[in-house]
Structures are given as C-alpha cells and as structure tokens.
Backbone of each chain as ProteinMPNN parsed JSONL, in Angstrom:
{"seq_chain_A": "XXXXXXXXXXXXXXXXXXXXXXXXXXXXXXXXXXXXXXXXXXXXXXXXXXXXXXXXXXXXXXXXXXXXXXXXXXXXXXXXXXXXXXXXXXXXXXXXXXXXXXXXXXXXXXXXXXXXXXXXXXXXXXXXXXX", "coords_chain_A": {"N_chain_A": [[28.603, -19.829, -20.528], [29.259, -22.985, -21.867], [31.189, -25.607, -23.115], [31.257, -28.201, -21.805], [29.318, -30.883, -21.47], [28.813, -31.907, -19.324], [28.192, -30.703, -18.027], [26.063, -29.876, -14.474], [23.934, -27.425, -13.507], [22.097, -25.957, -11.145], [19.378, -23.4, -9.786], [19.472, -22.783, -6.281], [17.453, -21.652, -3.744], [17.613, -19.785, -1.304], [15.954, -18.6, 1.249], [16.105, -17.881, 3.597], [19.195, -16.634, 3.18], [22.172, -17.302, 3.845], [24.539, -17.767, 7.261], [25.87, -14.625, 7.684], [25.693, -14.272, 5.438], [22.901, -12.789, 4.531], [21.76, -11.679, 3.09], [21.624, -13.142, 0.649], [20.217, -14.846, -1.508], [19.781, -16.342, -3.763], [21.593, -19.003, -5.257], [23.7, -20.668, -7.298], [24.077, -24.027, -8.108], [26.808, -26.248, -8.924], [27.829, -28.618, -10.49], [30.143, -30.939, -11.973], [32.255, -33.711, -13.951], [34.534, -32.186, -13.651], [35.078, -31.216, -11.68], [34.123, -33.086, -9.653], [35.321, -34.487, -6.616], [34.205, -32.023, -5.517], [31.412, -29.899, -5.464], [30.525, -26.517, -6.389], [28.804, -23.703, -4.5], [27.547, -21.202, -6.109], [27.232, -17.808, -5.293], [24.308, -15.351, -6.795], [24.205, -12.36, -8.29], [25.715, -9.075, -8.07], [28.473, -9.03, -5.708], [27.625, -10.912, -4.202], [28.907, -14.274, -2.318], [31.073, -16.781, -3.353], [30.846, -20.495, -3.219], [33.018, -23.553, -2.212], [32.09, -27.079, -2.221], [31.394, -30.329, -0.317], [30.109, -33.688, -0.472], [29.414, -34.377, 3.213], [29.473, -37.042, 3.639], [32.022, -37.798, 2.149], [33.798, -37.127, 3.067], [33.308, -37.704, 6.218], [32.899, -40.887, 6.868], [31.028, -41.744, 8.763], [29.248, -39.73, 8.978], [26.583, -38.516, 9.838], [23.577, -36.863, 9.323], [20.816, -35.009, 10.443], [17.685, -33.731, 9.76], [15.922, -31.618, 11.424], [12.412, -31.318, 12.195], [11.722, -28.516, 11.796], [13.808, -27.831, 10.113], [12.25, -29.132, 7.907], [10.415, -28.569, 7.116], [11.277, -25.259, 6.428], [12.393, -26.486, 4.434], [10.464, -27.045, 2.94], [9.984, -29.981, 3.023], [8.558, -33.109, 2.932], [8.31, -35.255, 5.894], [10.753, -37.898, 5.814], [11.552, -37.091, 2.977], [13.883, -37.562, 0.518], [17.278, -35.559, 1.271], [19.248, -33.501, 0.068], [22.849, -33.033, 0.884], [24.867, -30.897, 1.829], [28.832, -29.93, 2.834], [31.055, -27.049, 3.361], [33.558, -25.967, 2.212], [36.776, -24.502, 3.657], [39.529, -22.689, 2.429], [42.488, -22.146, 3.684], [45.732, -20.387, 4.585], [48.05, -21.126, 5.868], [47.453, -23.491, 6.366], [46.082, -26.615, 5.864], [43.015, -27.326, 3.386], [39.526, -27.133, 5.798], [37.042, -28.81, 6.489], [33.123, -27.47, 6.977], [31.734, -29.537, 8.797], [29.654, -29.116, 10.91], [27.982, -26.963, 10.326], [26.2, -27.832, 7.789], [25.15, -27.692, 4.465], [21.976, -27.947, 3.409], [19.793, -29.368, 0.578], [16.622, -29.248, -0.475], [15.941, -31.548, -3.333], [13.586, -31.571, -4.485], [12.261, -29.064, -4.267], [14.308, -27.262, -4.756], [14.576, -25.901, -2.769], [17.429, -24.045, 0.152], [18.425, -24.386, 3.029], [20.891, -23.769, 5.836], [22.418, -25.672, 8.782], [21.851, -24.14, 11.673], [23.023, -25.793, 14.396], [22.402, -26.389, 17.936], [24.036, -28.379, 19.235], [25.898, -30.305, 18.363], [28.346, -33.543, 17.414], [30.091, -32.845, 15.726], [33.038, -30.895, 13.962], [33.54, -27.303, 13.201], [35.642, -26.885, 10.994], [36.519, -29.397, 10.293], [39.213, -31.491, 9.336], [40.377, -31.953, 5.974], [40.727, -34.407, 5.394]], "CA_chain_A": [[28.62, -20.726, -21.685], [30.117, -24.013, -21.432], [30.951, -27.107, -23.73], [31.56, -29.605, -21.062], [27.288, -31.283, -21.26], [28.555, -32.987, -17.778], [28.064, -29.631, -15.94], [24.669, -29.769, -14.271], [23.549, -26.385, -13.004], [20.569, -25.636, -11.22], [19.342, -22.868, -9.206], [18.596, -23.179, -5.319], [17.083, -20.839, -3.154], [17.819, -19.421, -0.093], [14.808, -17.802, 1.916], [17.047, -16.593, 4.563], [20.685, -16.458, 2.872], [23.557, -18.26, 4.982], [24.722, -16.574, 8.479], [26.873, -13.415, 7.534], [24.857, -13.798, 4.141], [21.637, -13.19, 5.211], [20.777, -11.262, 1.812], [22.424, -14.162, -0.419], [19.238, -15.582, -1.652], [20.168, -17.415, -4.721], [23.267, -19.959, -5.511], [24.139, -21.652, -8.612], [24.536, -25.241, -7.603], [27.364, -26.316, -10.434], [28.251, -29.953, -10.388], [30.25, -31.887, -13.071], [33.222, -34.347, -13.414], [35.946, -31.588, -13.535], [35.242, -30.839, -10.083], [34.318, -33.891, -8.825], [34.173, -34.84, -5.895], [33.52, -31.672, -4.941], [30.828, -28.841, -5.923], [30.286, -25.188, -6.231], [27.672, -22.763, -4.492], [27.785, -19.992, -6.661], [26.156, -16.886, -5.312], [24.036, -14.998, -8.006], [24.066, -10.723, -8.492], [26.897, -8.954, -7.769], [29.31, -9.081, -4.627], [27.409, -12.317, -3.521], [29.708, -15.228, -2.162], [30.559, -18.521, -3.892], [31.677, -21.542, -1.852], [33.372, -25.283, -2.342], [31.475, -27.806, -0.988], [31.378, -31.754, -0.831], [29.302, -34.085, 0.268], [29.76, -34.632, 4.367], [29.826, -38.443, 4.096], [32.721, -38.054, 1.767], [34.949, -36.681, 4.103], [33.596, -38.287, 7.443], [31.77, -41.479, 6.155], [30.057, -42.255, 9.17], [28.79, -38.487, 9.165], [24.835, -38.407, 9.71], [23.394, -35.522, 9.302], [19.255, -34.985, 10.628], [16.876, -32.586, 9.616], [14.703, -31.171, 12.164], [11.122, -31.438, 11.479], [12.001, -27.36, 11.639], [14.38, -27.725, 8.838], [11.925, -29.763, 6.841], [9.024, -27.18, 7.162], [12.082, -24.224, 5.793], [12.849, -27.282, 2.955], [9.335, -27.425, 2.284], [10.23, -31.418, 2.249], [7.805, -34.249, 3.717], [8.971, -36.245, 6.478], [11.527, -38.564, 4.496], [11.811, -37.11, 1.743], [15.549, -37.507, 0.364], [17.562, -34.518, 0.682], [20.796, -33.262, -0.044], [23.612, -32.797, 2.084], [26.55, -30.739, 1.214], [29.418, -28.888, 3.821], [31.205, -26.255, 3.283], [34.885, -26.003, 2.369], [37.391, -23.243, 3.469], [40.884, -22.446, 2.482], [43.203, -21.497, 4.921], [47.119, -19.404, 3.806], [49.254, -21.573, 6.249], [46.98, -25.038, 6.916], [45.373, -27.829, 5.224], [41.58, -26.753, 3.933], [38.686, -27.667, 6.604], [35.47, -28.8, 6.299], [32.595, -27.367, 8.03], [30.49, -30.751, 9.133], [28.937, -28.518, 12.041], [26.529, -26.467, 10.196], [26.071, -28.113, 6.451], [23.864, -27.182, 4.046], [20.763, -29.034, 3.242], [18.849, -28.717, -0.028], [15.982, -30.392, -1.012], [15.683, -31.114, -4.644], [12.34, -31.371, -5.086], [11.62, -27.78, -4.2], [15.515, -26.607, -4.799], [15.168, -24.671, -1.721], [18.142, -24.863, 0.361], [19.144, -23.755, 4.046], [21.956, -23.849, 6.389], [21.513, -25.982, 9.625], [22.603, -23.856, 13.278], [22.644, -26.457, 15.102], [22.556, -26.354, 19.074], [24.7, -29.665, 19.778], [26.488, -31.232, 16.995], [29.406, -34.055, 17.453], [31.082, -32.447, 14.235], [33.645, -29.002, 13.893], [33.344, -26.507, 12.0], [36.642, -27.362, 10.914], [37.124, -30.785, 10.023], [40.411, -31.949, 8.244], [39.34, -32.222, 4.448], [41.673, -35.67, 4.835]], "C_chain_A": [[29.716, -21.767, -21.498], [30.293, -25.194, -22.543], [30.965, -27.86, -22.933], [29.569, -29.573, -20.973], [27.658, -31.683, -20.461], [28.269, -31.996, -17.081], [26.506, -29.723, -15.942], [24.547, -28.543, -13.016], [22.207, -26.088, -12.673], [20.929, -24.365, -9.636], [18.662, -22.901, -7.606], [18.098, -21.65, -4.768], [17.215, -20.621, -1.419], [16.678, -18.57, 0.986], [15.747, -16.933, 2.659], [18.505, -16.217, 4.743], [21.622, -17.544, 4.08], [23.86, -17.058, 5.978], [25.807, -16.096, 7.668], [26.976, -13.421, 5.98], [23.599, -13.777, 3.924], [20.693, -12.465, 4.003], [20.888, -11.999, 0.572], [21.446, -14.878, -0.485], [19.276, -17.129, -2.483], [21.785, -17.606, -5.201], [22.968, -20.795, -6.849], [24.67, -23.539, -7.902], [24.978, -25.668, -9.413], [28.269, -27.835, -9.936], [29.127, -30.402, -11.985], [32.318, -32.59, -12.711], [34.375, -33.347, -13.083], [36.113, -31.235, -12.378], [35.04, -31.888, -9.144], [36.105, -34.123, -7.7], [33.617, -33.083, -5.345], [32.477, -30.616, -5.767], [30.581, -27.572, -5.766], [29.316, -24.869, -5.916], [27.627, -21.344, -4.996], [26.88, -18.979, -6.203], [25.607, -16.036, -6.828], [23.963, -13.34, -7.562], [25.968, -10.451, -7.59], [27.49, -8.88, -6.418], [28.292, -10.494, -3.96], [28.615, -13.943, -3.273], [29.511, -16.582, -2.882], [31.474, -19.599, -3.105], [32.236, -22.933, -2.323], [32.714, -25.696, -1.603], [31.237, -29.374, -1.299], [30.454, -32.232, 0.198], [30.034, -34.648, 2.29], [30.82, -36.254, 4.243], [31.402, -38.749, 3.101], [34.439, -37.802, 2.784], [34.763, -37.271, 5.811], [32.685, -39.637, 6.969], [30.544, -41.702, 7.527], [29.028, -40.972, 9.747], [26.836, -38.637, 8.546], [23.944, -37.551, 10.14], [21.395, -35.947, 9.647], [18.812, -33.76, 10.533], [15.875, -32.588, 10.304], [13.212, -31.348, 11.503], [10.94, -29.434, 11.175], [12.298, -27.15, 10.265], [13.973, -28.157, 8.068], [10.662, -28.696, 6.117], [9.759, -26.049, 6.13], [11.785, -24.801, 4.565], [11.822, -27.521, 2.355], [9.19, -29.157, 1.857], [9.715, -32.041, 3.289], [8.759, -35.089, 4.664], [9.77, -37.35, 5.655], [11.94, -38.346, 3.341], [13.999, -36.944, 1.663], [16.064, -35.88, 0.145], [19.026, -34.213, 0.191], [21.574, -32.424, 0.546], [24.765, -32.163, 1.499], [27.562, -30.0, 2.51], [30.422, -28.344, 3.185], [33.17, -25.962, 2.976], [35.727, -24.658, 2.974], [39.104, -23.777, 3.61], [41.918, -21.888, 3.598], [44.926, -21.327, 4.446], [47.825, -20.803, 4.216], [48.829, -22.824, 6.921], [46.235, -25.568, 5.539], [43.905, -26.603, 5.185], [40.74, -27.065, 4.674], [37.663, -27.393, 5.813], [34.364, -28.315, 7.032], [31.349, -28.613, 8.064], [29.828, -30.233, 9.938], [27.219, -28.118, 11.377], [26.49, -26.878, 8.326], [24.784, -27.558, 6.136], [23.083, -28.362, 3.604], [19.766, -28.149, 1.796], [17.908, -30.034, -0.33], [15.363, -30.509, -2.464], [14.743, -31.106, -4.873], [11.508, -29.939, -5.018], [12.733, -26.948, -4.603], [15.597, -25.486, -3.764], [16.249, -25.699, -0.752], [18.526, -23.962, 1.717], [20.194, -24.125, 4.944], [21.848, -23.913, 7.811], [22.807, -25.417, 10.562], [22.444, -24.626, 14.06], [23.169, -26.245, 16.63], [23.645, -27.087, 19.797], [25.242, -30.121, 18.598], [27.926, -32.5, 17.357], [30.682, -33.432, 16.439], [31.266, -31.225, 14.485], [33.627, -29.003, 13.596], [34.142, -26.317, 11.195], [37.214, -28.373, 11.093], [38.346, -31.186, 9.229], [39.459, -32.136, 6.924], [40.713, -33.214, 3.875], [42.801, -35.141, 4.01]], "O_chain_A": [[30.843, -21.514, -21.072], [29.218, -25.737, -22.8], [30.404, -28.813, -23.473], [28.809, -28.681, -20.599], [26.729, -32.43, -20.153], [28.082, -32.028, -15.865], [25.788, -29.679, -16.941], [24.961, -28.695, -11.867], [21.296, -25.96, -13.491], [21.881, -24.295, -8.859], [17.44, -23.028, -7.543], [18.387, -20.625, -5.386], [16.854, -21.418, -0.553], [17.283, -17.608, 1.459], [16.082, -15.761, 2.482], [19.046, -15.741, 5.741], [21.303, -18.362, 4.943], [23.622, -15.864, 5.792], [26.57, -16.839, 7.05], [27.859, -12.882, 5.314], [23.073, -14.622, 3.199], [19.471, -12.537, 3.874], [20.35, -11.603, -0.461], [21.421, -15.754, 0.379], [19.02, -18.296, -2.185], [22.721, -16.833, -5.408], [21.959, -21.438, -7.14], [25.7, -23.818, -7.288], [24.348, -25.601, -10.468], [29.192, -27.901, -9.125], [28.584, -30.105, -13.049], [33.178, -32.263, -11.894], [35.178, -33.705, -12.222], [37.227, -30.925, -11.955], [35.549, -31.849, -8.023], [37.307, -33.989, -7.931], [32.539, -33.047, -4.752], [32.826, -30.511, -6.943], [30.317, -27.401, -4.576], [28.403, -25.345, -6.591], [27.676, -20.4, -4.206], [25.718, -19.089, -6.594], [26.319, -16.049, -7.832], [23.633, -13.125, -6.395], [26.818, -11.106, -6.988], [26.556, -8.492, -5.717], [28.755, -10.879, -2.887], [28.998, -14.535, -4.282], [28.502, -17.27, -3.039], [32.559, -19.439, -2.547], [31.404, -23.406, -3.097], [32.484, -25.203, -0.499], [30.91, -29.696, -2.442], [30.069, -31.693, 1.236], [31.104, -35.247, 2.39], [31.986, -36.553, 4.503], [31.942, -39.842, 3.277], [35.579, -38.24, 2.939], [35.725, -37.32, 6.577], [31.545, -39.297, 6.653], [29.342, -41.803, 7.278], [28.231, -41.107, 10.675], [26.223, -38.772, 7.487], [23.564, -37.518, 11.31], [20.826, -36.932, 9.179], [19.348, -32.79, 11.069], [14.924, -33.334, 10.072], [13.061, -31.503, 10.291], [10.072, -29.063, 10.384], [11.597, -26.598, 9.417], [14.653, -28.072, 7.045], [10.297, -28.322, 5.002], [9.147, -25.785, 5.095], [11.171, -24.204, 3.681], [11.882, -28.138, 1.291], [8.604, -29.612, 0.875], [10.102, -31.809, 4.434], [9.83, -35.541, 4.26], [9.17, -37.661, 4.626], [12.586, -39.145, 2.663], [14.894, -36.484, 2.373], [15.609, -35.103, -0.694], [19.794, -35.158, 0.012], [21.256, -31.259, 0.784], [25.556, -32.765, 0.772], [26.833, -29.397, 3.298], [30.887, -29.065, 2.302], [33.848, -25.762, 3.984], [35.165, -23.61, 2.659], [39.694, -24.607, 4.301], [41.559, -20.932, 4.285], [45.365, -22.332, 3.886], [48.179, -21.59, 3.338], [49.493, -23.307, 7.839], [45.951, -24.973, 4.5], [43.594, -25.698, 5.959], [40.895, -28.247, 4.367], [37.343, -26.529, 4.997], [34.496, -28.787, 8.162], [30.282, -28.554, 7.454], [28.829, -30.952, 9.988], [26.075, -28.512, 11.602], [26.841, -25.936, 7.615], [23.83, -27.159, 6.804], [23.503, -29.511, 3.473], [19.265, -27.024, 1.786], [18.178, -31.233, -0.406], [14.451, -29.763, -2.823], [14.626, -30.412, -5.882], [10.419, -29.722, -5.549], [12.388, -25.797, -4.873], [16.332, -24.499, -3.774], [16.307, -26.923, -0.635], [18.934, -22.821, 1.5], [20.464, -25.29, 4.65], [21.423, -22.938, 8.43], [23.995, -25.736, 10.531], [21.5, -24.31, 14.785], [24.354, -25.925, 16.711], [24.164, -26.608, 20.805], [24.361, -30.232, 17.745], [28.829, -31.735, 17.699], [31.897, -33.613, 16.52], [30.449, -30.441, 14.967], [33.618, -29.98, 12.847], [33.754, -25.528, 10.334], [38.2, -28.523, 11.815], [38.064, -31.05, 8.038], [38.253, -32.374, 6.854], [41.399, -33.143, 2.856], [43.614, -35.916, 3.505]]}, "seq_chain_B": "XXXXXXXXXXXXXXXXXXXXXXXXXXXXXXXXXXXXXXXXXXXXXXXXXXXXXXXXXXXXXXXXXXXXXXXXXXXXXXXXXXX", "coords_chain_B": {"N_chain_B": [[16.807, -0.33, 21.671], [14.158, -2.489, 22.759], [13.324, -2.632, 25.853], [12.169, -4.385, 28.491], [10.314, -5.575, 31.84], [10.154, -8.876, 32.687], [8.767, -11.416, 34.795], [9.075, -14.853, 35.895], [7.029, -16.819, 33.877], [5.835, -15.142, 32.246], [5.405, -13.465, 29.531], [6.139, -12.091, 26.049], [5.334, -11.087, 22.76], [6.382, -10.936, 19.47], [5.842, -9.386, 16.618], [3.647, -11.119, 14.792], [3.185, -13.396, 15.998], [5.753, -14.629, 17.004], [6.25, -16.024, 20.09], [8.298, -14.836, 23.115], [9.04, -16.58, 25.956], [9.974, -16.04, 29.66], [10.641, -18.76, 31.326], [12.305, -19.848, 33.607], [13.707, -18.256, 36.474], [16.902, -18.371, 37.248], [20.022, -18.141, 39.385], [22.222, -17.788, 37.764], [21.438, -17.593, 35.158], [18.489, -17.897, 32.924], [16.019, -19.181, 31.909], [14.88, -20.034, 28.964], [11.693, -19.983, 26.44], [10.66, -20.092, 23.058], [8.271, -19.611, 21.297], [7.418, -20.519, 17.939], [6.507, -20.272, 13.893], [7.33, -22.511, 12.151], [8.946, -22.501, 10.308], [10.158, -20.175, 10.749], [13.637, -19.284, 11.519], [15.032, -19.874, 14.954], [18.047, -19.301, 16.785], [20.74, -19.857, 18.641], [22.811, -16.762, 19.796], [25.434, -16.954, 19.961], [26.075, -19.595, 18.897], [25.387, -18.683, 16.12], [27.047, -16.407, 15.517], [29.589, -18.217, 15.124], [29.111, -19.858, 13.224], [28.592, -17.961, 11.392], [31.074, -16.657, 11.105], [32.59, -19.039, 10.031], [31.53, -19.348, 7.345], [32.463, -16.614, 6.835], [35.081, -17.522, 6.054], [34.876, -19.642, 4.65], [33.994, -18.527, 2.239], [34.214, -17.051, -1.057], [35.594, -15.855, -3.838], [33.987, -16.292, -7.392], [36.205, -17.603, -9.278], [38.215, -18.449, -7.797], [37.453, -19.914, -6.066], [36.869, -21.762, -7.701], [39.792, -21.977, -8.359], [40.506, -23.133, -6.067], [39.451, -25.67, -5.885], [40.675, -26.96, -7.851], [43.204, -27.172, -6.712], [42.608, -28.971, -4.618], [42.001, -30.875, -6.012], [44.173, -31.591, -7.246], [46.083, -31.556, -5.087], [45.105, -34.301, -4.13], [45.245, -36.454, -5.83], [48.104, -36.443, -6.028], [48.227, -37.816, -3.536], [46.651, -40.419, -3.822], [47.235, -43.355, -4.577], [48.695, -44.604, -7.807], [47.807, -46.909, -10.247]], "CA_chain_B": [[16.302, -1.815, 22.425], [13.61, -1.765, 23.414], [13.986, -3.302, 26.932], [11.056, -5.015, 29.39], [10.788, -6.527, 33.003], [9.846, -9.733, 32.818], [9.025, -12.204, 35.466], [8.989, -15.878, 35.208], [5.815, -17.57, 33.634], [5.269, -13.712, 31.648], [6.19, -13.108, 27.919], [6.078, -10.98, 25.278], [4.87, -11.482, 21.609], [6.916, -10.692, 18.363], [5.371, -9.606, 15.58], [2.38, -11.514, 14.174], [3.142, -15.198, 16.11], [6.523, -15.158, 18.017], [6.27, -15.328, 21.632], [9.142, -15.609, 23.582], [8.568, -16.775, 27.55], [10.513, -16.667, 30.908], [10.181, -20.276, 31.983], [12.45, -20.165, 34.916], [14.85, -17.523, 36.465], [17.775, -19.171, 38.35], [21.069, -17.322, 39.801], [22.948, -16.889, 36.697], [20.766, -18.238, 33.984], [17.233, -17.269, 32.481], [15.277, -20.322, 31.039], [13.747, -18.665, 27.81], [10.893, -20.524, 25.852], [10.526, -19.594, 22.266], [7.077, -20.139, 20.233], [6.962, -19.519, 16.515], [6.229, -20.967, 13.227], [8.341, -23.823, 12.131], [9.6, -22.34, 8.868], [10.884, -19.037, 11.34], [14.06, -19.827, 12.171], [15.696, -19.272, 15.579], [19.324, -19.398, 17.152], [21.449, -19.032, 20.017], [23.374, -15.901, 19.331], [26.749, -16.99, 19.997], [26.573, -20.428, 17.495], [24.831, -18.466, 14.864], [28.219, -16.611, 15.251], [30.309, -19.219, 15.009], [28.603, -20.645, 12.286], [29.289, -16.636, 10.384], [33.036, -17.279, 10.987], [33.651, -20.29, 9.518], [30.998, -18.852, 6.112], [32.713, -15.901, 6.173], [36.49, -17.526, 5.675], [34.641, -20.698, 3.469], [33.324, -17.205, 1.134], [35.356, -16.433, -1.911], [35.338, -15.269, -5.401], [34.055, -17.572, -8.183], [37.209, -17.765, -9.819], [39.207, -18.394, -6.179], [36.724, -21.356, -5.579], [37.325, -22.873, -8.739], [41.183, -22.392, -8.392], [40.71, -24.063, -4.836], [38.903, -27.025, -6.345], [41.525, -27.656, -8.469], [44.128, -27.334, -6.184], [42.595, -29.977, -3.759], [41.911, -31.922, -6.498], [45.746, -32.208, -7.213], [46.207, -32.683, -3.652], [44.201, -35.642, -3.884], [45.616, -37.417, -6.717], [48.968, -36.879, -5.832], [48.127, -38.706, -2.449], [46.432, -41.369, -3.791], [48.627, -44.104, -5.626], [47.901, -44.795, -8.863], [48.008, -48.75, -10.44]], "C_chain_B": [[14.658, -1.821, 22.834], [13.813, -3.224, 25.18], [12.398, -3.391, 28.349], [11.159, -5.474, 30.933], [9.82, -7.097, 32.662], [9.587, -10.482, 34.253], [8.479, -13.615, 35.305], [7.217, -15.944, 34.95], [5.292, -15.915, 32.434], [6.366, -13.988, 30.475], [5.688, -11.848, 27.197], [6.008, -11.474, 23.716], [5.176, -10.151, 20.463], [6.353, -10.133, 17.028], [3.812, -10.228, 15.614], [2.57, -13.03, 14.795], [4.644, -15.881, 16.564], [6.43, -14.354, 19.285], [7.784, -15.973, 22.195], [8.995, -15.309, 25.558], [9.454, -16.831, 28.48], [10.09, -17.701, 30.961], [10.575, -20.198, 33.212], [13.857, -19.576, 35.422], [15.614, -18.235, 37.876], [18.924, -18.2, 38.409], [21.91, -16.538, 38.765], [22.064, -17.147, 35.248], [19.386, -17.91, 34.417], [16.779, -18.429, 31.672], [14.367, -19.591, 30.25], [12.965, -20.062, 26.989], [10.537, -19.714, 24.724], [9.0, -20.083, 21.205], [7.129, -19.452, 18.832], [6.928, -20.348, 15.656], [7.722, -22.098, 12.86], [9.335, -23.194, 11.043], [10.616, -21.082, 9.468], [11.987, -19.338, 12.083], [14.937, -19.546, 13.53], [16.68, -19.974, 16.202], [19.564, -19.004, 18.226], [22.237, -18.246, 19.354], [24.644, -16.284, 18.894], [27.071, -18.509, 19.064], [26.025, -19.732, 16.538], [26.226, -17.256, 14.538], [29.653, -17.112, 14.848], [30.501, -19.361, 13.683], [29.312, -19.413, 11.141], [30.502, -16.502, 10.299], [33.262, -17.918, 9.751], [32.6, -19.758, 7.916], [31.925, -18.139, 5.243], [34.458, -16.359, 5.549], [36.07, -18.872, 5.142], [34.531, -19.279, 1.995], [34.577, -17.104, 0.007], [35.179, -16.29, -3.657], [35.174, -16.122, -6.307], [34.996, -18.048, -8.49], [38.195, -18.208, -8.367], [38.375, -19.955, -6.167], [37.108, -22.159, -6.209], [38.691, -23.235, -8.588], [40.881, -23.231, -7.187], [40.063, -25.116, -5.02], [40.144, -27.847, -7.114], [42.581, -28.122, -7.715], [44.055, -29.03, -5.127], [42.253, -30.951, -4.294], [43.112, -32.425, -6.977], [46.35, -32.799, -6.142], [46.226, -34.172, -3.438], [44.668, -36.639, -4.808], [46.713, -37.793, -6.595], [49.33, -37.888, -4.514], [47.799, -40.307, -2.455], [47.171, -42.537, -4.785], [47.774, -44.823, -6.836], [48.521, -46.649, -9.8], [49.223, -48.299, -11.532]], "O_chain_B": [[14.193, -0.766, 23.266], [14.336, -4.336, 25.263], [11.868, -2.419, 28.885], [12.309, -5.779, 31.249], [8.763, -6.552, 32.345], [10.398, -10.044, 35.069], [7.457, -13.719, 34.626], [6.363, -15.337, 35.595], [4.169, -15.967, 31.932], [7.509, -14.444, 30.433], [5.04, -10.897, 27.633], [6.78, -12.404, 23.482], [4.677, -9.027, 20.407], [6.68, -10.947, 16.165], [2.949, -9.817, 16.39], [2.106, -13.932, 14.096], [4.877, -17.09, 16.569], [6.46, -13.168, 19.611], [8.296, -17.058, 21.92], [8.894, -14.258, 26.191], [10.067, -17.889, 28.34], [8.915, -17.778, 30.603], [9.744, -20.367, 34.104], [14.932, -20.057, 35.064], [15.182, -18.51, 38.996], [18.92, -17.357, 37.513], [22.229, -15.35, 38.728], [22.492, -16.548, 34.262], [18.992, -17.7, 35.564], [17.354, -18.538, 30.589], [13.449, -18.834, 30.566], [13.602, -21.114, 26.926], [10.087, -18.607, 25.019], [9.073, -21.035, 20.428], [6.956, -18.259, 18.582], [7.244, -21.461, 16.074], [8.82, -22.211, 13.405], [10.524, -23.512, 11.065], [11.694, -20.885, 8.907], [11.773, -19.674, 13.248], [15.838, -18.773, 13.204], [16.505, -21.187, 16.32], [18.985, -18.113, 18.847], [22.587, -18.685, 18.258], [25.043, -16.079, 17.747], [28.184, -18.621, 18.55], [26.229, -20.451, 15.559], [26.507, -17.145, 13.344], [30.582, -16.466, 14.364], [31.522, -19.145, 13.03], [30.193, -19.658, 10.317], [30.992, -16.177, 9.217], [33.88, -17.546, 8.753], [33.439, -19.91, 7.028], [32.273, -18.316, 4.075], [35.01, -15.636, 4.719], [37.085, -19.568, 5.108], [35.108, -19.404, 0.914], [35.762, -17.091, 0.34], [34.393, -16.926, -4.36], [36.08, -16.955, -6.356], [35.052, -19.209, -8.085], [39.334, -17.863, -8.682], [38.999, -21.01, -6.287], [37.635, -23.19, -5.794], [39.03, -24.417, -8.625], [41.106, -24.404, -7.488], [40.074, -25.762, -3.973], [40.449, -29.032, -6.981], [42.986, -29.274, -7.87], [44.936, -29.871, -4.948], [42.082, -31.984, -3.646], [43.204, -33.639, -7.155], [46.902, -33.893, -6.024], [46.987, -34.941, -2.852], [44.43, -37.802, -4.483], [46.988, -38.974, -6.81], [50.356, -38.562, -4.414], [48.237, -41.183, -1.709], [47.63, -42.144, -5.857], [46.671, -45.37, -6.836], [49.622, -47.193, -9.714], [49.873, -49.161, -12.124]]}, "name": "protein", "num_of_chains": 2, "seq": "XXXXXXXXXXXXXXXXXXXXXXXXXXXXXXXXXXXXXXXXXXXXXXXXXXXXXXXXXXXXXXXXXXXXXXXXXXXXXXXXXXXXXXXXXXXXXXXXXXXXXXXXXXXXXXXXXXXXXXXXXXXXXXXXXXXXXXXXXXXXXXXXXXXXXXXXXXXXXXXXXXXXXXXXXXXXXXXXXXXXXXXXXXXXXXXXXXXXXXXXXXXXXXXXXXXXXX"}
C-alpha cells in the first residue's frame, strides 16, 4: 500500500528465472520518481531476490544493446518491436557500486515477459563503474 | 552422466527437438553444433557462470535495495552541483 500515485508497478515474467535464479519467475517491476533514475526488480514469494537496476544508456550513453532474433522469440516480441532495457546494479562493502552492462535484462512490454541476455561476446563488463 | 562416443558429423538428440552435433574434432577443441527451438535457451557454461556471479552479489533484500537506491541517489546529488 502506497500513497505516492507516481509508483507504477507492473508484473513481468520470467519463463526461465535469471542465472543462479532459475526458479525466480516473477518480479515486481516498481518505478516512480523517488527512485528515479533508477528501478526495482522485486522478486515475488518468499526468499526470491530483488535487484536495482537502471537503464544501460544512462550509465554508458553510447551503450547498444541487440536482441537476438533468439531473444525476441523468449520476448515473444516482433522483429522491432520496442523493448526495454534495464542492467543490473550491485553493491559492493569496500568499492563504488557496478553496473552489469554485460548481461542486461530485456523486457518487452507488450507481453511483460522479461529475460536475461548470456551473451557470447559483449564489449561491456559485468562491472561497469555506476559513474 | 550419461556419457557417449561421438565422432565428428554424429549427434545425439535431447528430448523432444534438441540435437546437439560434433562438427569438427581438432587437437584440443571439439566444434559442437547445437539445434533447438528459438525460445530454448542455450549457453556456454563458463559465461552463464559469470553472468550467476555478478546476479548473485547484484541479489538483495527488498528493503537493502531500496536503502541502496537511496544511498546512490545521495551519491548523485551530492556530486552534481546545484544552481
């Protein structure tokens, strides 16, 4: 329960969870200004993980992310269709937090499913400065 | 395990519609060919490790996330100069 009407919550879906959450189906995607810029993946049931996450291009701008015709088939999303890009934040005790630009997640809103790309080759670590 | 001899150009079929093929055995390396549906997804072992690393130390308790939103959103303000 919330008063702030800026939070926009919707539920995505995970078919095959995130690696080393491979039973983490569903996430709370929780957006609003108090967190801007970045957003929450809330896992849903109990002991499921929840994550920070911002958009790539905010943190590398010239960061360009492609979805396999693989990953569009998972996203259930037509060649072109717009999707959404988010990566992955983590905290760290005795450094700055990193970003992971390597393997971001990808959802596509028109189906709210949403998976997490392994990619083979990437220019981007999995641990980017988060500036 | 269960565990096979292969030799190149010979495979073996997964389930209901993954095959996976010798292509081409060289000295230290095994050229593998994977067929399966598009939506099935597959990995090299050792980045789909990687990748579980950096998840499992992004992972953290709703309440932990949120504090770490805030925090880097103080970060961020105190960095940037204000008019």
């Amino acid at each position: 329960m919330t008063t702030d009407v800026a939070v926009h919550e919707e539920v995505v879906t995970f078919a095959d969870g995130l690696p080393g959450f491979e039973s983490s189906h569903r996430f709370v995607l929780v957006a609003s200004p108090s967190l801007d810029p970045f957003t929450l993946l809330q896992g849903m049931g109990p002991d499921a993980p929840s994550f920070v996450a911002i958009d790539p291009r905010q943190v590398e701008p010239s960061f360009a992310g492609e979805a396999a015709l693989a990953d569009r088939a998972r996203l259930d999303a037509a060649p072109g269709a717009p999707l959404l890009w988010l990566a992955l934040v983590s905290a760290h005790e005795h450094a700055p937090a990193t970003v992971n630009l390597r393997a971001p997640i990808v959802i596509n809103p028109a189906s709210m499913r949403g998976i997490q790309i392994v990619p083979a080759e990437s220019p981007y670590r999995l641990d980017h400065p988060l500036g | 395990m269960l565990v096979f001899t292969r030799k190149a150009d010979e495979a073996i079929v997964i389930g209901d519609g993954v095959e996976v093929k010798v292509l081409r055995i060289g000295r230290d390396t095994v050229r593998i060919g994977v067929t399966a549906a598009p939506h099935v997804p597959v990995h090299r072992r050792e980045i789909y490790d990687q990748i579980r690393a950096a998840n499992a130390s992004a992972a953290a308790e709703p309440d932990a996330a949120r504090a770490l939103v805030s925090r880097l959103r103080q970060r961020a303000s105190r960095q940037e100069p204000h008019d």
